[in-house]
C-alpha positions in Angstrom: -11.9 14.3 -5.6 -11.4 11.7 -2.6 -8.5 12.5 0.1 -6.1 9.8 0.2 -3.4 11.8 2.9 -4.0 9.4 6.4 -3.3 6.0 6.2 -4.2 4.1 2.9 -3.7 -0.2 3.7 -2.4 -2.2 0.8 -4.6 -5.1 1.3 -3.3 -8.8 1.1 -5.4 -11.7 -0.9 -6.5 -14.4 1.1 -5.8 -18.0 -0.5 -7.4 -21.2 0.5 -5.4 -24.1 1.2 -6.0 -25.0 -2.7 -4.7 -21.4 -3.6 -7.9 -20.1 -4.6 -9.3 -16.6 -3.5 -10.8 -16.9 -0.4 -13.8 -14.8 -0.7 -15.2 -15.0 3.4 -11.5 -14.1 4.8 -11.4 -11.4 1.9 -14.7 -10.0 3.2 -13.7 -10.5 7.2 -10.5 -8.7 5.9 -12.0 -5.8 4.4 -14.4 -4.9 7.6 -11.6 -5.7 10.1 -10.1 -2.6 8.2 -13.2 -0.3 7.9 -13.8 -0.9 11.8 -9.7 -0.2 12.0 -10.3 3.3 11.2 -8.5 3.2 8.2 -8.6 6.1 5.9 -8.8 4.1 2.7 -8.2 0.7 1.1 -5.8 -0.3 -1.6 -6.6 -3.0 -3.6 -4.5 -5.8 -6.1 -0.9 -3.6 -5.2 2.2 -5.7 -4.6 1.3 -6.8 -1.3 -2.0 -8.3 -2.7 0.4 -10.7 -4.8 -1.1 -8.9 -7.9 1.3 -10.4 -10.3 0.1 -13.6 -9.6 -3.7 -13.1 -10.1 -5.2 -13.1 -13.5 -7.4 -11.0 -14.8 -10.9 -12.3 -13.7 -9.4 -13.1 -10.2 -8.7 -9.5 -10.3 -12.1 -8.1 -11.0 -13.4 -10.5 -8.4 -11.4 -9.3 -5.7 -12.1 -6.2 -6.1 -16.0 -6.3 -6.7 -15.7 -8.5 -3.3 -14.1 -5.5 -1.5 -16.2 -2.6 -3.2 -19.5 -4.9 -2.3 -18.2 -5.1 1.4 -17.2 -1.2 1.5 -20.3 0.1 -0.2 -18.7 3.6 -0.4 -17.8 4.0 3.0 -13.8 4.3 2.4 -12.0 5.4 -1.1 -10.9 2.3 -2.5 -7.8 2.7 -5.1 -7.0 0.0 -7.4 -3.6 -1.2 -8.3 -2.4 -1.7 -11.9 1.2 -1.0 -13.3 3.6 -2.7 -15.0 6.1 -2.3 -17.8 3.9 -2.8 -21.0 2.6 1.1 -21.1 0.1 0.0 -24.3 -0.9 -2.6 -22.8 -1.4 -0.9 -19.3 -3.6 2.1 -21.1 -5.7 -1.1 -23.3 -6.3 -2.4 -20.0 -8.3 0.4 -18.7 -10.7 -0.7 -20.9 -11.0 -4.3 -19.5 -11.5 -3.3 -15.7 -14.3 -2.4 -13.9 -13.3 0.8 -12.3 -17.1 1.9 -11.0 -16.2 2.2 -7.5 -12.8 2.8 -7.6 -11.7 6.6 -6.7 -8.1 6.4 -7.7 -5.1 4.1 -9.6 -2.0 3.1 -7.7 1.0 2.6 -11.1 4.4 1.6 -10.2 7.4 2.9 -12.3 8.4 0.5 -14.9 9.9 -2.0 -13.5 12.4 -4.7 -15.5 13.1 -2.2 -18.7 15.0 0.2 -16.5 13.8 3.3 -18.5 15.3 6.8 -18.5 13.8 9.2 -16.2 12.8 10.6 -19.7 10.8 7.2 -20.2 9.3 7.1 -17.0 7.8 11.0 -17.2 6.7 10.0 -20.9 5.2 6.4 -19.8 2.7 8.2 -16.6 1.9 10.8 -19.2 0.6 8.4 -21.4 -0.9 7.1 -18.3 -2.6 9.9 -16.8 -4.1 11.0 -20.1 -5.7 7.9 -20.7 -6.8 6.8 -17.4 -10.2 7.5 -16.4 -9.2 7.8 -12.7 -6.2 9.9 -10.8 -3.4 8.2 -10.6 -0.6 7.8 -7.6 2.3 7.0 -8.9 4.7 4.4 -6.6 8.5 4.6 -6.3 9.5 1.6 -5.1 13.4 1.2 -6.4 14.2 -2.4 -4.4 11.5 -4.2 -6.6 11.6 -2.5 -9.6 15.7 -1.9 -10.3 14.9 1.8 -11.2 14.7 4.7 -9.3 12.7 7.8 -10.0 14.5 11.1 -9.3 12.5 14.2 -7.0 13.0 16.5 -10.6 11.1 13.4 -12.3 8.4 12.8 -9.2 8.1 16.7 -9.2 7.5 17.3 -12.9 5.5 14.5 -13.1 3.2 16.2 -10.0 2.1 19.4 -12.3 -0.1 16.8 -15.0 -3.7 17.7 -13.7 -4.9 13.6 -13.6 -1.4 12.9 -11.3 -2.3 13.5 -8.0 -0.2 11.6 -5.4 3.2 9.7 -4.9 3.9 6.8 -3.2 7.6 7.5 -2.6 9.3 3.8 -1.1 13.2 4.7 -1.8 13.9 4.6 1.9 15.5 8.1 0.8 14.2 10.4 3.0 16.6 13.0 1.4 14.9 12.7 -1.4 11.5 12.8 0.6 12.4 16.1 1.7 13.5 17.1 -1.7 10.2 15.9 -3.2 8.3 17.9 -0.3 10.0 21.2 -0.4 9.4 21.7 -4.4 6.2 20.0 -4.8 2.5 21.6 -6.1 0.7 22.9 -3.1 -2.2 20.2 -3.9 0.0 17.1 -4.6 -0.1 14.7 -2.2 3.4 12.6 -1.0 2.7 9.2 0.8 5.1 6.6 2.6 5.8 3.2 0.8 8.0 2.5 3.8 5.7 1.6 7.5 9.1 2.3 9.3 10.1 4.8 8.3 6.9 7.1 9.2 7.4 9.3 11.8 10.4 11.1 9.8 8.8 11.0 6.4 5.2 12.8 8.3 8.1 15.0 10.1 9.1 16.0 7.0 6.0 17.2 6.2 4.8 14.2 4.4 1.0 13.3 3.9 0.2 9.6 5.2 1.1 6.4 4.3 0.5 3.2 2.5 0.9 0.6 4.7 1.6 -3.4 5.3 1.3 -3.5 9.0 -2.2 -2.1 8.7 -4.1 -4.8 7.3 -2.9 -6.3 10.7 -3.4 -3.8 13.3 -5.3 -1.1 11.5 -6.7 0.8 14.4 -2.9 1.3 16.3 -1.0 2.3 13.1 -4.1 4.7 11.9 -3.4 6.3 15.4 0.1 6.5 15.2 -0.4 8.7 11.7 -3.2 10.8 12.8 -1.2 11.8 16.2 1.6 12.8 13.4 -0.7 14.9 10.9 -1.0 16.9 14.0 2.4 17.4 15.6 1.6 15.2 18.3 4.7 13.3 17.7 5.4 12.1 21.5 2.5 10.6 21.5 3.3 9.1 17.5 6.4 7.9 18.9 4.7 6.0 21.7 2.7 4.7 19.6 5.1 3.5 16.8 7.4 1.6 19.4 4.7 -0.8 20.7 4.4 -1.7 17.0 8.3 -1.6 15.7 9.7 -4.9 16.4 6.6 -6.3 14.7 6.6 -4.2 11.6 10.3 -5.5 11.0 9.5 -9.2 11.8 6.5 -8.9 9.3 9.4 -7.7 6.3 12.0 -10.3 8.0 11.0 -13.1 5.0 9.9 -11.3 2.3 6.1 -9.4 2.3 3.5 -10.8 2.4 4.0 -13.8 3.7 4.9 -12.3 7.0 1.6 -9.9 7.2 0.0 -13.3 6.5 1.4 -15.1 9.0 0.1 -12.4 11.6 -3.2 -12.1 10.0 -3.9 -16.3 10.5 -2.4 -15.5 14.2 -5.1 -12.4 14.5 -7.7 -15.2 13.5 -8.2 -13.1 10.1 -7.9 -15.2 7.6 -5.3 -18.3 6.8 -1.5 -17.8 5.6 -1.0 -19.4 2.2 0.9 -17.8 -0.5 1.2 -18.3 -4.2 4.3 -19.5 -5.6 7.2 -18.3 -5.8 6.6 -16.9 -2.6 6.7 -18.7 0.6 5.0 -19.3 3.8 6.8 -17.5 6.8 8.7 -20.1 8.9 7.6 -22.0 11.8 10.5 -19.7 13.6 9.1 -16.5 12.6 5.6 -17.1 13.5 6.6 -18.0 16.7 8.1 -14.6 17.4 5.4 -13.1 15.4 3.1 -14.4 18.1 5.3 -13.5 20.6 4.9 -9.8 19.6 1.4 -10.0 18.6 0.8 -10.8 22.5 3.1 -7.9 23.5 0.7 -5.3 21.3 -2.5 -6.5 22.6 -1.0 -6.4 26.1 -0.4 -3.1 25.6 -3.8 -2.4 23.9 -5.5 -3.4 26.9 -3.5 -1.9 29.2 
């Protein structure tokens, strides 16, 4: 079984100007990350604007980033909702050759009992031909899933990770101290690092990475071994962007900085929105400040 502790990068999907996938910024994408040092790529998750690709857009997207990885990083593949049938049909329907590992978010919508949310990843994990990670991510989804649920949840043999986004770091710690010596927690939260890896958490799955891959990688890895005055060096030439990249919703600001970085261009699908002349302005602003640094 792949490692996903380090730094995992929920990757965005480029659009052309006509809102189509743009396959040539998806593949410059994907190797900007491998030479980043990542530790493995996540693929169609919230930042990708999943929910508004279809199927076959989907499956492209993915094949596109497998093609350009060819193995070299674990790739896992995003898919959750709040239809569990219709989540466990879909298995079916996916090409999951190259994938190592499923990111699910709690239901979102339904609000289920912590009851329906151990029963829903059960169903899950037993019919999904991949481990899953399970994401906790309460400010999109309305419901919150409780350490006792993450933690009785983190026994089931195919559940092997969390990505815990609550911004609770209490509950972090409560999730951490309890858990199965094997079961791996994760960051959904890039500023909020450096106290969850105190904590003793495992890594991260992070936004700011698809931008500056290489510095954030380097701010983990300095944590998974104690270095943390070094971490925290690190972290502040990078702060003021993560918070301007959140500042009008995600991913429209990781977008913005990506076009900036010469990555690929900015457009978004409805209902989101591109970042604001204002923002990008600052965003460049800070972009300069981190490469100044860089070279420095």
């Amino acid at each position: 079984m792949k490692d996903f502790r380090g730094t995992g990068v929920a990757m965005v999907t480029p659009f052309k100007k006509d809102l189509s996938v743009d396959f040539p910024a998806l593949e410059r994408l994907t190797n900007h990350l491998i030479d980043g040092e990542v530790d493995y790529l996540v693929v169609q998750g919230t930042t990708g604007e999943s929910v508004t690709l279809n199927a076959g857009e989907k499956q492209e997207v993915l094949d596109c980033i497998t093609s350009v990885n060819a193995g070299r990083l674990p790739v896992v593949f995003g898919h959750g909702g709040n239809n569990t049938q219709s989540l466990i049909e879909g298995f079916d329907k996916i090409n999951l050759e190259n994938v190592d590992a499923i990111l699910s978010t709690s239901p979102y919508y339904n609000k289920p009992t912590q009851a329906g949310i151990v029963t829903h990843y059960r169903a899950l994990a037993e019919a999904s031909p991949r481990p899953i990670i399970m994401y906790n991510v309460p400010g999109r989804t309305s419901s919150n899933m409780e350490p006792q649920t993450t933690l009785e949840l983190a026994n089931h043999k195919n559940i092997i990770a969390v990505k815990e986004a609550s911004g609770n770091l209490d509950q972090v710690a409560a999730i951490l101290q309890d858990r199965p010596s094997k079961f791996i927690v994760l960051s959904g939260d890039d500023p909020l690092i450096l106290p969850h890896m105190s904590l003793g958490g495992d890594g991260i799955i992070s936004v700011i990475g698809n931008a500056f891959p290489r510095e954030f990688a380097e701010v983990v890895r300095h944590a998974m071994i104690g270095d943390y005055n070094k971490a925290r060096s690190l972290f502040y030439t990078l702060r003021n962007c993560i918070h301007l990249l959140f500042e009008e919703g995600n991913p429209a600001g990781v977008k913005a900085a990506l076009e900036l970085l010469g990555v690929m261009e900015s457009h978004v699908r409805l209902p989101l929105v591109p970042a604001s002349a204002e923002l990008t302005k600052r965003l460049e602003s800070t972009i300069h400040k981190i490469k100044e640094h860089a070279s420095s």
